[in-house]
C-alpha positions as CSV (number, residue, x, y, z in Angstrom):
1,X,-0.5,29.5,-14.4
2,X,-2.1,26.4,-13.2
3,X,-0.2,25.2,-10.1
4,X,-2.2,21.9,-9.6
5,X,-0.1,19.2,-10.7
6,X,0.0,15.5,-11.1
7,X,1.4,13.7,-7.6
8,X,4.7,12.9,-8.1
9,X,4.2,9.1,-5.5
10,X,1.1,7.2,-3.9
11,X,1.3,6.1,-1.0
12,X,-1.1,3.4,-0.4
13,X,-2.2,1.8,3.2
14,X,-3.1,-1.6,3.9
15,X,-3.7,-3.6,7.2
16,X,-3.4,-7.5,8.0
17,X,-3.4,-9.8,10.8
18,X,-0.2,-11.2,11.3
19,X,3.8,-11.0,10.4
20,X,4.0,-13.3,8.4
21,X,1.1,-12.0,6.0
22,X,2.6,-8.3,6.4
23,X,5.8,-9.9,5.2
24,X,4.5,-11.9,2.3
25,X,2.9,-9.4,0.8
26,X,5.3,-6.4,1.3
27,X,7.6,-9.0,-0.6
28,X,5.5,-9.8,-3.3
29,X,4.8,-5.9,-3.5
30,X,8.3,-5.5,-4.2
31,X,8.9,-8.3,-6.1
32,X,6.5,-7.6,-8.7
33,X,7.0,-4.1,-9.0
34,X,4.1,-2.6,-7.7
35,X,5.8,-0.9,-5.3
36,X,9.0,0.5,-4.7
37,X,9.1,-0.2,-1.1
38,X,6.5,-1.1,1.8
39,X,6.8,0.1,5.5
40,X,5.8,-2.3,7.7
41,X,4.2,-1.4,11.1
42,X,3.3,-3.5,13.9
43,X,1.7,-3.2,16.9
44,X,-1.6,-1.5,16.0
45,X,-5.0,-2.2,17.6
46,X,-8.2,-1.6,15.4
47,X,-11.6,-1.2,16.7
48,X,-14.2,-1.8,14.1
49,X,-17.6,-2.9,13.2
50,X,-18.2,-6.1,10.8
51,X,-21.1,-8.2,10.2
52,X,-22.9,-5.7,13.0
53,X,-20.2,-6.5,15.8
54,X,-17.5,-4.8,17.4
55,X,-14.6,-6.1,16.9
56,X,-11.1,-5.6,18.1
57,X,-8.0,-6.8,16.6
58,X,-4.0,-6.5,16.1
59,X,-2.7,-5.3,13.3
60,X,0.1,-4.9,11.2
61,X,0.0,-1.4,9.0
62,X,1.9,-1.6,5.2
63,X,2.5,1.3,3.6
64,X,3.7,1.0,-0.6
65,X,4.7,3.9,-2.1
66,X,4.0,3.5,-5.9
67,X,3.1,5.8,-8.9
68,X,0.1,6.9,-10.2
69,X,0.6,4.5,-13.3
70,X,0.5,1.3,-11.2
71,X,-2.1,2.3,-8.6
72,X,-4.6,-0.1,-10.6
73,X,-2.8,-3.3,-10.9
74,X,-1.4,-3.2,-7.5
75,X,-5.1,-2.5,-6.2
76,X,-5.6,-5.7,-8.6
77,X,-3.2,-8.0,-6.9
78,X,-3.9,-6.9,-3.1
79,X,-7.7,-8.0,-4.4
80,X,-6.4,-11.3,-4.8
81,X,-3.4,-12.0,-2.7
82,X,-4.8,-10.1,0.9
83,X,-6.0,-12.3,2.9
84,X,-9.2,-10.0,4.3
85,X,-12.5,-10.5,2.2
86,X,-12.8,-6.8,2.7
87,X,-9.6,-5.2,3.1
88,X,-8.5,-1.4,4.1
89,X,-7.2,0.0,0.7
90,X,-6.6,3.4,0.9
91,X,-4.1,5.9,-0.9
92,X,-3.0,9.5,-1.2
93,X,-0.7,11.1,-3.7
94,X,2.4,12.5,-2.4
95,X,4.7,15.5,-3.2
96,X,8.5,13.9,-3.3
97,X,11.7,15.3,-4.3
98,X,12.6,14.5,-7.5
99,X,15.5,12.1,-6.9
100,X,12.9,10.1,-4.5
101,X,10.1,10.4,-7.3
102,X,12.5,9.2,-9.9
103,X,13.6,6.1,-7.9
104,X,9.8,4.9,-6.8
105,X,9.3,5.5,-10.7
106,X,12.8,3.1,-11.6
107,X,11.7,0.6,-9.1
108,X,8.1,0.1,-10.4
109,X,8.8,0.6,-13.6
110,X,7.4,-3.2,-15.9
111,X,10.6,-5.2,-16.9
């Protein structure tokens, strides 16, 4: 028996600069249905190199769950709508119990 199996959520990270652009776009996450909800953390601090210089910035973390089946077009609209030129997109799938799995699935689902 093959006990891999297809993730039941994503969860996909993001970072911006300010509240108001965590906000926006958590919204618009939500609004659109590419994701079911989005956490929004503040208060980070990344270090980083860009354009060969260290930087150091404050941060506001988002975190979308989603499903498998809209991972692309939300990737597509954080390409347009982020406000970064470059900006974090990362994702992992996530185990979830089914009545969680079914409502990320419900919420995203295209009207």
């Amino acid at each position: 028996m093959d006990d891999r199996r297809r993730p039941d959520i994503l969860s996909l990270v993001t970072t911006v600069g300010t509240s108001a652009d965590a906000r926006r776009l958590a919204r618009s996450l939500v609004e659109r249905r590419l994701a079911a909800c989005v956490q929004i953390e503040p208060g980070l601090t990344s270090v980083y190199r860009w354009e060969g210089q260290v930087c150091e910035d404050s941060e506001w973390r988002l975190t979308a769950k989603t499903t498998p089946e809209r991972l692309a077009a939300l990737q597509a609209y954080l390409a347009e709508a982020h406000p970064y030129k470059l900006p974090q997109l990362v994702w992992q799938p996530l185990a979830a119990s089914a009545a969680y799995a079914a409502w990320v699935a419900e919420a995203v689902q295209a009207d």
